[in-house]
PDB file with SEQRES, HELIX, SHEET and CRYST1 records, atoms N, CA, C and O in Angstrom:
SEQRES   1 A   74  UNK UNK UNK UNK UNK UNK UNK UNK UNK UNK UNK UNK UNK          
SEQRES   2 A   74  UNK UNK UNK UNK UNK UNK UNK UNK UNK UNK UNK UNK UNK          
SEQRES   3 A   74  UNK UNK UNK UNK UNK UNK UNK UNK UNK UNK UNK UNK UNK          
SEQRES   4 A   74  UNK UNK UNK UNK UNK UNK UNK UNK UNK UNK UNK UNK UNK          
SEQRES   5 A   74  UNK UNK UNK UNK UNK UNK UNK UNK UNK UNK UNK UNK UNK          
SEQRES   6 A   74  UNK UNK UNK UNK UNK UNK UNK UNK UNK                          
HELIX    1 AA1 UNK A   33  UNK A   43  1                                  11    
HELIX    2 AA2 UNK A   44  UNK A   48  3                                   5    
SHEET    1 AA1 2 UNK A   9  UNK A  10  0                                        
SHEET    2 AA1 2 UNK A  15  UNK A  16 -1                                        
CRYST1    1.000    1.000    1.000  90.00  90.00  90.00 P 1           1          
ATOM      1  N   UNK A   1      34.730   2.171  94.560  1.00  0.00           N  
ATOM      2  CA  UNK A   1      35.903   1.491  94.051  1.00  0.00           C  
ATOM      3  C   UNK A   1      37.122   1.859  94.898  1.00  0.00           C  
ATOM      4  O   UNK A   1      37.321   2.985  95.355  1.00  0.00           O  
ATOM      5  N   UNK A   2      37.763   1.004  95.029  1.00  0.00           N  
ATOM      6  CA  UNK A   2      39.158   1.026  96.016  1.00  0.00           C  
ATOM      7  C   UNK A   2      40.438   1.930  94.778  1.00  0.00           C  
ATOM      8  O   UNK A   2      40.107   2.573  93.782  1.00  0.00           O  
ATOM      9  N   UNK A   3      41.325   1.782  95.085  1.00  0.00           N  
ATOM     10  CA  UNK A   3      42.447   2.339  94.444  1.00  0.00           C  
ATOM     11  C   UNK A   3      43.763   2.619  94.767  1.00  0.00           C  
ATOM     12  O   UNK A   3      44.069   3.807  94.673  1.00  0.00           O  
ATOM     13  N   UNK A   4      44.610   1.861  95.117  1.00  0.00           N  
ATOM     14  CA  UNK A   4      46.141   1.712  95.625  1.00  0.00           C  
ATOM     15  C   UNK A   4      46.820   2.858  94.458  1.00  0.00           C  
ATOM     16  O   UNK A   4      46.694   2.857  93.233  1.00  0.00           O  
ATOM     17  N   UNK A   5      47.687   3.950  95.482  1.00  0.00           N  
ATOM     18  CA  UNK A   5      48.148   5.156  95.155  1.00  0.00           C  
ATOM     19  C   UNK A   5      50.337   4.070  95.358  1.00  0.00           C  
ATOM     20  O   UNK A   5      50.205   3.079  96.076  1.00  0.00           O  
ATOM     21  N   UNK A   6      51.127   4.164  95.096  1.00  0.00           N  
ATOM     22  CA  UNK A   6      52.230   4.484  95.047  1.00  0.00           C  
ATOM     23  C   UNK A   6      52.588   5.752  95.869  1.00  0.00           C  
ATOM     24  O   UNK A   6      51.653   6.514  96.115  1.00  0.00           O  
ATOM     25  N   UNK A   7      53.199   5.911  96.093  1.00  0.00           N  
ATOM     26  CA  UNK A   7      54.372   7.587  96.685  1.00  0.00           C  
ATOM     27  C   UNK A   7      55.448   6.836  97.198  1.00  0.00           C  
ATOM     28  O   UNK A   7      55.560   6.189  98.239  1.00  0.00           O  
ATOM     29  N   UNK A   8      56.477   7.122  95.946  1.00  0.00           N  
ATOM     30  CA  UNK A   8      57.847   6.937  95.916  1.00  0.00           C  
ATOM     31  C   UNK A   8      59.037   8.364  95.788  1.00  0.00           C  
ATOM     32  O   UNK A   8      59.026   9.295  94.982  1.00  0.00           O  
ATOM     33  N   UNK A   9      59.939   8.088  96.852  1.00  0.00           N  
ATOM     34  CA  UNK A   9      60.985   9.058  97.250  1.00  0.00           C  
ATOM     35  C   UNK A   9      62.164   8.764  96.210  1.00  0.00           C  
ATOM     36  O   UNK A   9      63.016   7.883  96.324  1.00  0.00           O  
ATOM     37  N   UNK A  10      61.956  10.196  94.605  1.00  0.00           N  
ATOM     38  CA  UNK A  10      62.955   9.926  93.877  1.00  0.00           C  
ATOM     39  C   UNK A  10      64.706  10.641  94.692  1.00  0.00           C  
ATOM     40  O   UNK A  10      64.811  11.867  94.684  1.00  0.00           O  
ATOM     41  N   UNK A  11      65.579  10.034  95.145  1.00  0.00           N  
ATOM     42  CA  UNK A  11      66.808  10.599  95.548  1.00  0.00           C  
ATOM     43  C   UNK A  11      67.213  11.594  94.995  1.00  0.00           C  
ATOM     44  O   UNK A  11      67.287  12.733  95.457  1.00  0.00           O  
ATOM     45  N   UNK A  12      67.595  11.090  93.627  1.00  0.00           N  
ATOM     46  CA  UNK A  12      68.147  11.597  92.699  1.00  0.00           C  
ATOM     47  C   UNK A  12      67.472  13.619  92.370  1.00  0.00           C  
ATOM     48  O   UNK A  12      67.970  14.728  92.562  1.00  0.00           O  
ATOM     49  N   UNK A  13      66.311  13.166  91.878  1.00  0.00           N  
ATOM     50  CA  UNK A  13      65.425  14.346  91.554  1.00  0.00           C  
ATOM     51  C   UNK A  13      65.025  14.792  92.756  1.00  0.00           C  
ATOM     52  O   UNK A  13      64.499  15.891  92.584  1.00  0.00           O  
ATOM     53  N   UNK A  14      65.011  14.435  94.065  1.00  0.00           N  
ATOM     54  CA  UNK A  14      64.644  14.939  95.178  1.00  0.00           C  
ATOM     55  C   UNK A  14      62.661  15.629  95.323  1.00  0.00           C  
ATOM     56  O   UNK A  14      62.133  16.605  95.857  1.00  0.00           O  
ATOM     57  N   UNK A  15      62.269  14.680  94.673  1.00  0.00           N  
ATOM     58  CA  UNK A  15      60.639  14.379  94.763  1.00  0.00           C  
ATOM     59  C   UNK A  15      59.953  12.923  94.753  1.00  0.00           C  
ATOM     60  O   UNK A  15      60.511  11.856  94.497  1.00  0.00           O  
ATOM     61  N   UNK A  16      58.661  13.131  95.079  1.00  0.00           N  
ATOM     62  CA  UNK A  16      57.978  12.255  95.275  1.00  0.00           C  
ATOM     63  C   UNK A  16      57.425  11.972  94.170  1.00  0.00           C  
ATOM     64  O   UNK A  16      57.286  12.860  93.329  1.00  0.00           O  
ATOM     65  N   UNK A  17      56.956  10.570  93.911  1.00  0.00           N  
ATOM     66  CA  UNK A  17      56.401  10.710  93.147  1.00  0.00           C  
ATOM     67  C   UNK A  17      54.912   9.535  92.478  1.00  0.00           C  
ATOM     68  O   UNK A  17      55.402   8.677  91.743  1.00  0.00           O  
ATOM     69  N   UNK A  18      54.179   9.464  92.538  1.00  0.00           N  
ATOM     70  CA  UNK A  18      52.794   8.761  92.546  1.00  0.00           C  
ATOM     71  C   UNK A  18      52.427   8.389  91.113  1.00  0.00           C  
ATOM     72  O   UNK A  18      52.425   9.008  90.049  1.00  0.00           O  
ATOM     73  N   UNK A  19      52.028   6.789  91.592  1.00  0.00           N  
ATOM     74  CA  UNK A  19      51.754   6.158  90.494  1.00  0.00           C  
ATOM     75  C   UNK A  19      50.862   5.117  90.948  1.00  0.00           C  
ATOM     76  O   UNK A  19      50.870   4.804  92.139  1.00  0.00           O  
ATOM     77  N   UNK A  20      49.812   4.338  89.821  1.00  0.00           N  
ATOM     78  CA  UNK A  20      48.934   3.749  90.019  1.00  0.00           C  
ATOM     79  C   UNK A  20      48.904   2.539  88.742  1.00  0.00           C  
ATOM     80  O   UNK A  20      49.004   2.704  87.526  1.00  0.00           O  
ATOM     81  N   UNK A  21      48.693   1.048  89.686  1.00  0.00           N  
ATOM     82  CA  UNK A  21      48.436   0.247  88.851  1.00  0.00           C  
ATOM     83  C   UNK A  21      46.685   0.251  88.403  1.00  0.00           C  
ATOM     84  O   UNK A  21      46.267   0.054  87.262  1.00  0.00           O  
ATOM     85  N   UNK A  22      46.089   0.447  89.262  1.00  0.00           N  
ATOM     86  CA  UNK A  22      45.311   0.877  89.008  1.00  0.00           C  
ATOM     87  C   UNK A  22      44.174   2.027  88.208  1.00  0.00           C  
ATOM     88  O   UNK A  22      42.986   1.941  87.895  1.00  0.00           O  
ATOM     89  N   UNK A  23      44.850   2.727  88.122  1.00  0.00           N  
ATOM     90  CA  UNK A  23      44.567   4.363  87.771  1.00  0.00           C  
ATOM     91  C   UNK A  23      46.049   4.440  86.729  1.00  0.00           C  
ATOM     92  O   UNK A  23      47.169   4.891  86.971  1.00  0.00           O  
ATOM     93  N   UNK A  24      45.349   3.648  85.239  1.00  0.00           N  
ATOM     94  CA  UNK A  24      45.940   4.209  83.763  1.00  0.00           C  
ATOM     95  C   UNK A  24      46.502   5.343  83.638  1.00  0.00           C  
ATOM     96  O   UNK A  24      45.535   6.101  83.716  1.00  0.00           O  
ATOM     97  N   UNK A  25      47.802   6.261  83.434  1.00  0.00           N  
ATOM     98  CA  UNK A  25      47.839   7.109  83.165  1.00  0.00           C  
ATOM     99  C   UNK A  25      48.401   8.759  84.330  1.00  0.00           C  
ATOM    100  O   UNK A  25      48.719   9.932  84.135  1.00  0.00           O  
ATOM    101  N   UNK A  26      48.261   8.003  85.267  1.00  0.00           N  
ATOM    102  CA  UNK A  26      48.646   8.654  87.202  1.00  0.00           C  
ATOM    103  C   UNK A  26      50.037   8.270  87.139  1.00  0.00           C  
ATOM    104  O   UNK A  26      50.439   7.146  87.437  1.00  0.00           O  
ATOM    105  N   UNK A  27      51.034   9.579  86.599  1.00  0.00           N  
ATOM    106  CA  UNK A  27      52.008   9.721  87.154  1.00  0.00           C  
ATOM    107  C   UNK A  27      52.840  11.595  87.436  1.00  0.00           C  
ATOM    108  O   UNK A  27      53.374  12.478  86.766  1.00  0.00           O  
ATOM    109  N   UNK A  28      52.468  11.320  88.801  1.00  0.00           N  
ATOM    110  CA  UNK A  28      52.539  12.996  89.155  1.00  0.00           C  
ATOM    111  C   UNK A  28      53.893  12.846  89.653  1.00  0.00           C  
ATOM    112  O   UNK A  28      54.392  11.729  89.786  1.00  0.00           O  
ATOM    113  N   UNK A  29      54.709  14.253  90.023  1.00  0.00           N  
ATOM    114  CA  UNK A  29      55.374  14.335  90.928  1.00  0.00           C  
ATOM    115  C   UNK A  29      55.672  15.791  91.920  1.00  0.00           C  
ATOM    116  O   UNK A  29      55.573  16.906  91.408  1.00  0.00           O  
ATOM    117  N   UNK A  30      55.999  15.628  93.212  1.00  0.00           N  
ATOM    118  CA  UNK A  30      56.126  16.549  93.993  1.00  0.00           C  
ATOM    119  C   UNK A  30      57.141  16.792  95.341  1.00  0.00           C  
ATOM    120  O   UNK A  30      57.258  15.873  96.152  1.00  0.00           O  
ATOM    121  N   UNK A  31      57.919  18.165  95.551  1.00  0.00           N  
ATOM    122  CA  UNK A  31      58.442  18.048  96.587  1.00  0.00           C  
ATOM    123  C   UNK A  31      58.295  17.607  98.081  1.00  0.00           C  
ATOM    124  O   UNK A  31      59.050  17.208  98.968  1.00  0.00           O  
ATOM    125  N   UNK A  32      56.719  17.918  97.906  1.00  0.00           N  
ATOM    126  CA  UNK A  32      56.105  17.395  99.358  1.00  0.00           C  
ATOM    127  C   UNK A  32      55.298  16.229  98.739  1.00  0.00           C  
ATOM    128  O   UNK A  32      54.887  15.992  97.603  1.00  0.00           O  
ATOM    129  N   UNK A  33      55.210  15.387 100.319  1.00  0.00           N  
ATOM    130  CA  UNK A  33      54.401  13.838 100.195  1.00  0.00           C  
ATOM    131  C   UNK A  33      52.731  14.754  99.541  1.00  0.00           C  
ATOM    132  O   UNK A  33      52.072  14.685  98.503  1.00  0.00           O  
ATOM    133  N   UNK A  34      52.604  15.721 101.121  1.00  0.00           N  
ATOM    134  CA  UNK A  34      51.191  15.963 101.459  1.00  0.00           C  
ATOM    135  C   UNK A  34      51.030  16.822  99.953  1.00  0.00           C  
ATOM    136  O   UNK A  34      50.052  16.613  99.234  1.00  0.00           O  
ATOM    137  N   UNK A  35      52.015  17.722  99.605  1.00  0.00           N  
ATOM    138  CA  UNK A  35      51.327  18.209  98.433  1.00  0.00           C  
ATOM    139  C   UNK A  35      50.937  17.375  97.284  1.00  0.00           C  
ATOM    140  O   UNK A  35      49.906  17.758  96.732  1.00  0.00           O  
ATOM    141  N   UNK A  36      51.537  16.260  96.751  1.00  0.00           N  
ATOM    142  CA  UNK A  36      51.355  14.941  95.942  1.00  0.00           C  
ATOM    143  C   UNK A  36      49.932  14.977  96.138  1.00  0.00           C  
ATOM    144  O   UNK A  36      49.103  15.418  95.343  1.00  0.00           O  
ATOM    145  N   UNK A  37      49.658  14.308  97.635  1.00  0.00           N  
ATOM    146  CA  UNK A  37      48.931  13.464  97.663  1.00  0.00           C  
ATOM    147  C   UNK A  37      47.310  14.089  97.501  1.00  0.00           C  
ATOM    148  O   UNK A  37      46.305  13.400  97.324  1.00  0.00           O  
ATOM    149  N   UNK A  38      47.373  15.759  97.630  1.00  0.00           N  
ATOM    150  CA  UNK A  38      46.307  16.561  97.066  1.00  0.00           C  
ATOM    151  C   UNK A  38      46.217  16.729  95.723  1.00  0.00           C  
ATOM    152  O   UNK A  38      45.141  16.928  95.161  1.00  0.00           O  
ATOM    153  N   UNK A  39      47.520  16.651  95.026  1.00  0.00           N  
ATOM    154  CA  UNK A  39      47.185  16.698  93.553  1.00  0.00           C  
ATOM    155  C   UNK A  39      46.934  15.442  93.139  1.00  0.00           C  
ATOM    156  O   UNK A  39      46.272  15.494  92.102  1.00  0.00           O  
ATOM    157  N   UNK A  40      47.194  14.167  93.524  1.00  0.00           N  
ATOM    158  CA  UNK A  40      46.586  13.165  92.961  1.00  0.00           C  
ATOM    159  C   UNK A  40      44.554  13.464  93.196  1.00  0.00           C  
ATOM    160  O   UNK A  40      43.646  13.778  92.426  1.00  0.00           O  
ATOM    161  N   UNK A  41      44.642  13.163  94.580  1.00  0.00           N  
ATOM    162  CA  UNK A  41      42.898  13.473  94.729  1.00  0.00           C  
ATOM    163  C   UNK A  41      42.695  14.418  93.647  1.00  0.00           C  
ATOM    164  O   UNK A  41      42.003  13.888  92.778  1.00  0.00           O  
ATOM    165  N   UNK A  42      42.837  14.930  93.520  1.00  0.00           N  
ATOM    166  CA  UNK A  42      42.631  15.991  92.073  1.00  0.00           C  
ATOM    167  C   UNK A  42      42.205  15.324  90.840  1.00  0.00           C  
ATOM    168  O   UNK A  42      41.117  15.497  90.292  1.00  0.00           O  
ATOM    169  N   UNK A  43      43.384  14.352  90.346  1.00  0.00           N  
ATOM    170  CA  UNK A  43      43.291  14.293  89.161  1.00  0.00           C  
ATOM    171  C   UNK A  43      42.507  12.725  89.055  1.00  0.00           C  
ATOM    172  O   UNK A  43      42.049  12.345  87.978  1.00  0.00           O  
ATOM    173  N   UNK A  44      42.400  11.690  90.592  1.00  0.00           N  
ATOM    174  CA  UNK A  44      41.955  10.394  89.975  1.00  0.00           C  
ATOM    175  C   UNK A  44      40.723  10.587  89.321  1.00  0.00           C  
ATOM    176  O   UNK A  44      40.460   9.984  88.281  1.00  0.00           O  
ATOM    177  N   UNK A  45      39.640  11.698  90.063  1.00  0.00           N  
ATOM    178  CA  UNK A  45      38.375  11.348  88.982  1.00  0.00           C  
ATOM    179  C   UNK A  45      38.350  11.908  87.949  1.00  0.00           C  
ATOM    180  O   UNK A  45      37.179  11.884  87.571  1.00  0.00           O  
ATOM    181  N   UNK A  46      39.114  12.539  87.069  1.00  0.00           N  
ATOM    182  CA  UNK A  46      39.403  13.009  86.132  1.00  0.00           C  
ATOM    183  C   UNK A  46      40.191  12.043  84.868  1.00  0.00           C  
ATOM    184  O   UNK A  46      40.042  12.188  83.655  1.00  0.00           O  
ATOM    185  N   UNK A  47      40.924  11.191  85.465  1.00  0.00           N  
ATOM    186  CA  UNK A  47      41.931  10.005  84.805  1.00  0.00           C  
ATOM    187  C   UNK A  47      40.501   8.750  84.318  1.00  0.00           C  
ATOM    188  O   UNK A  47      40.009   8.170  83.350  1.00  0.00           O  
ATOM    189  N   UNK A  48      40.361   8.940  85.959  1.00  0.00           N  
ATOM    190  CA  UNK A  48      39.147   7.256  85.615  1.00  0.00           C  
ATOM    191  C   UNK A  48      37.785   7.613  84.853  1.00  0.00           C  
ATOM    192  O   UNK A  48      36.946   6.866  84.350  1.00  0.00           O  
ATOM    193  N   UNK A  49      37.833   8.629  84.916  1.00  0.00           N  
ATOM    194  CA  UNK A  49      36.735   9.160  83.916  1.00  0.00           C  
ATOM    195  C   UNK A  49      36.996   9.380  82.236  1.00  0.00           C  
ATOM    196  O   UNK A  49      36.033   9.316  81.472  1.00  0.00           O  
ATOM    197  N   UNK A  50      38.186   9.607  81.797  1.00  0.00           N  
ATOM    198  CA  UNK A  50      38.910   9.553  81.050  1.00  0.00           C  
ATOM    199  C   UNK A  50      39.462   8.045  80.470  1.00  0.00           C  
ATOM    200  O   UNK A  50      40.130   7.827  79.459  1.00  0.00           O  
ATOM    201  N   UNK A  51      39.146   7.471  81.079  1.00  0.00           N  
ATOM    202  CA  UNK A  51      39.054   5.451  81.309  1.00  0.00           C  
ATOM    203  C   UNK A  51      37.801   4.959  81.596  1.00  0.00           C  
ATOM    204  O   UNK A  51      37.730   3.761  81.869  1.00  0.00           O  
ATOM    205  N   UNK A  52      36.675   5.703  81.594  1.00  0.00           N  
ATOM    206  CA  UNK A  52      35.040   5.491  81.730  1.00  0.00           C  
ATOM    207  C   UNK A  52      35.296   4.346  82.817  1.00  0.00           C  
ATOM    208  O   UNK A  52      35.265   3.122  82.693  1.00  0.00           O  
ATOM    209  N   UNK A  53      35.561   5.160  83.928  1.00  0.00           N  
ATOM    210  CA  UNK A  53      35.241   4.576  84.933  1.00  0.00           C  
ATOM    211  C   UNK A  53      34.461   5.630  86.549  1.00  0.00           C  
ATOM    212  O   UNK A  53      34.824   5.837  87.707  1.00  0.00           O  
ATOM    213  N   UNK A  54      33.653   5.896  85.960  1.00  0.00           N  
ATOM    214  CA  UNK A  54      33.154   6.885  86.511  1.00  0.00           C  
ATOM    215  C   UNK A  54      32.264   6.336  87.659  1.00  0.00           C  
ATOM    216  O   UNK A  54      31.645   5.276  87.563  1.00  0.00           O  
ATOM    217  N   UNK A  55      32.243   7.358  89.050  1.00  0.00           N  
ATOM    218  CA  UNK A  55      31.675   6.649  90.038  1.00  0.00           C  
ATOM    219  C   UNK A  55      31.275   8.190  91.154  1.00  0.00           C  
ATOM    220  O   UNK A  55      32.115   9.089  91.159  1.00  0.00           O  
ATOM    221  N   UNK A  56      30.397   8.302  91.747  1.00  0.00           N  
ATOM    222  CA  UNK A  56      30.300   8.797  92.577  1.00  0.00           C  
ATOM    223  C   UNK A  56      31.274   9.130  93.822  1.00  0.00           C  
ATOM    224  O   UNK A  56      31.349  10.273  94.273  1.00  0.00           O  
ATOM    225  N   UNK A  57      31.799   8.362  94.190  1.00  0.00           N  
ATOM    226  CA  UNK A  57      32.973   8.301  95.450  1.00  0.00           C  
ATOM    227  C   UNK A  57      34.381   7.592  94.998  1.00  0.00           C  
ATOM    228  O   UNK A  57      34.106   6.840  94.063  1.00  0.00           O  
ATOM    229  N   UNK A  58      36.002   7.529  95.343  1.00  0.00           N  
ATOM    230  CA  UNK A  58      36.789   6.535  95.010  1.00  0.00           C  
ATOM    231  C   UNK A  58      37.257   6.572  96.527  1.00  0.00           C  
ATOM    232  O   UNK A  58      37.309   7.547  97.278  1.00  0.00           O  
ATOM    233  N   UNK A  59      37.625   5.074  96.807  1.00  0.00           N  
ATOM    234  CA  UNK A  59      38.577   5.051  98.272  1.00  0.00           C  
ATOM    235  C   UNK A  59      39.829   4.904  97.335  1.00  0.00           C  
ATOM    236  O   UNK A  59      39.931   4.240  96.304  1.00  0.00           O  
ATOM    237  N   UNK A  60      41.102   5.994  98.200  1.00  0.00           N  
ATOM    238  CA  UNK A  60      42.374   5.800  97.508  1.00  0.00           C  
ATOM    239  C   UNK A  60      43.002   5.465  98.935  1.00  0.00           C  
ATOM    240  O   UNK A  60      42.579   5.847 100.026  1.00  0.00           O  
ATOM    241  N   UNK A  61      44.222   4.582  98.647  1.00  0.00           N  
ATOM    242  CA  UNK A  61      45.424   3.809 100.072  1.00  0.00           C  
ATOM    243  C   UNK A  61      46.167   4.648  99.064  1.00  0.00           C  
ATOM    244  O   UNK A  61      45.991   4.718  97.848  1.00  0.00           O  
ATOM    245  N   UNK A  62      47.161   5.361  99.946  1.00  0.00           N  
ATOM    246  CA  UNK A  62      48.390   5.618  99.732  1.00  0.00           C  
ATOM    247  C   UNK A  62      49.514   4.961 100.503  1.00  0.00           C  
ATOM    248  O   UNK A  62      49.877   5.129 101.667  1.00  0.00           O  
ATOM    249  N   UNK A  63      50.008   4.103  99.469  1.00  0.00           N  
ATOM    250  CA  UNK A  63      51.435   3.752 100.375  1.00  0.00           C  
ATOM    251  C   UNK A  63      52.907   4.462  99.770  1.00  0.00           C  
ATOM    252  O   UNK A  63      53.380   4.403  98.635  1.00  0.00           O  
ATOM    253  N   UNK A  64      53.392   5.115 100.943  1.00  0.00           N  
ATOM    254  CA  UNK A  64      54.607   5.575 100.171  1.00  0.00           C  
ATOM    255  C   UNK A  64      55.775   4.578 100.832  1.00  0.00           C  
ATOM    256  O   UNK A  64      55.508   3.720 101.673  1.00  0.00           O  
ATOM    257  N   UNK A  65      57.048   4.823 100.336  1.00  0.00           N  
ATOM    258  CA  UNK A  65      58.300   4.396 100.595  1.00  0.00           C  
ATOM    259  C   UNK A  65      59.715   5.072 100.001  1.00  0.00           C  
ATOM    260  O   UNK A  65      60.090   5.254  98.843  1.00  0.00           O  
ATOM    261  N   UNK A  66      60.114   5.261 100.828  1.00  0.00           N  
ATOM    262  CA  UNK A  66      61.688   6.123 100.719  1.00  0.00           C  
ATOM    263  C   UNK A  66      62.814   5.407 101.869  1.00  0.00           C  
ATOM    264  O   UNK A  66      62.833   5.127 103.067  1.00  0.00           O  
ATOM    265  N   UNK A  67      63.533   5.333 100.914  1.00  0.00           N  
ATOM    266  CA  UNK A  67      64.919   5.097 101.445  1.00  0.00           C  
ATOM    267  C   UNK A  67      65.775   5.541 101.581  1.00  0.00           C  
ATOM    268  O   UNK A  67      65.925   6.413 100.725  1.00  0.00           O  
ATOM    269  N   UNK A  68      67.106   5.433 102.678  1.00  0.00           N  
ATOM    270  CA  UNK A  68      67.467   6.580 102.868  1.00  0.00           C  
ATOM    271  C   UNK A  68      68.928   5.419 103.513  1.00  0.00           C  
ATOM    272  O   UNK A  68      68.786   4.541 104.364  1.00  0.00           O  
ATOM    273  N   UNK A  69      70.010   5.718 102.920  1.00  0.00           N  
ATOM    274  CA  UNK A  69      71.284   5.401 103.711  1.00  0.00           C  
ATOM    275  C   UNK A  69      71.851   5.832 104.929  1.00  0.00           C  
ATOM    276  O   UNK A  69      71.871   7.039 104.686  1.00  0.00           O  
ATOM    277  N   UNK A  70      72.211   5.753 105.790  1.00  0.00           N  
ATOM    278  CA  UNK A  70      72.475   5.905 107.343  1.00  0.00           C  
ATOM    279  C   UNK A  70      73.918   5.721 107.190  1.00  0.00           C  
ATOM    280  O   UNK A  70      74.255   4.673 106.639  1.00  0.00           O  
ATOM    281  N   UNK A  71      74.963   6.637 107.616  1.00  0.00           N  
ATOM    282  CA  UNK A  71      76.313   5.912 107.694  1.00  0.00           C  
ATOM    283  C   UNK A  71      76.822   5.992 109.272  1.00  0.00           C  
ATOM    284  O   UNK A  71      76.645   6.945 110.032  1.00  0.00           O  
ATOM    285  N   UNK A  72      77.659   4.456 109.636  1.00  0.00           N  
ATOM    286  CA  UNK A  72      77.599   4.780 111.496  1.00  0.00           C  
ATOM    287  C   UNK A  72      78.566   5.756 111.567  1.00  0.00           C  
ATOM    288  O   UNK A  72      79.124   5.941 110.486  1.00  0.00           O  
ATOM    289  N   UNK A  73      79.025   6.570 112.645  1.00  0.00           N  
ATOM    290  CA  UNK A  73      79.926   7.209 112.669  1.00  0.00           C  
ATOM    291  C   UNK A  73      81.136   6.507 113.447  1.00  0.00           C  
ATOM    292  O   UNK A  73      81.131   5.872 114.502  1.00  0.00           O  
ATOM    293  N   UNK A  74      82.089   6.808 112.642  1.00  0.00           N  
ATOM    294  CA  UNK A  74      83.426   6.012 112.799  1.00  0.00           C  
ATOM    295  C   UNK A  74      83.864   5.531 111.877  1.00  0.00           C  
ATOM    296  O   UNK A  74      84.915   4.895 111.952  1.00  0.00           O  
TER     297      UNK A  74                                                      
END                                                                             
């Protein structure tokens, strides 16, 4: 089974943070991308199993996105 991951850059709170339309119940957050993105692997077969969706292997895509204001100088 496939599985599209989220990783979004909160400003405000200054973390990341992962969510899944896919995966009921997946909402982590973390200062680092890379640390996120080990605690998600962590918890999807644990969630989708918890959603009887249980499987031998999951492919997860992580797409993240952060934004970030630039001001020119002058």
């Amino acid at each position: 089974m496939d599985y599209r991951i989220q990783l979004v850059w909160d400003d405000e709170a200054s973390v990341w943070i992962a969510t899944s339309n896919d995966v009921p119940g997946l909402v982590l957050e973390s200062g680092s991308c890379d640390a996120l993105i080990e605690r998600v692997r962590h918890a999807i077969p644990e969630l989708l199993e918890l959603n009887s969706k249980k499987a031998p292997f999951y492919n997860l895509t992580f797409l993240s996105e952060r934004h970030d204001r630039v001001f020119a100088n002058g």
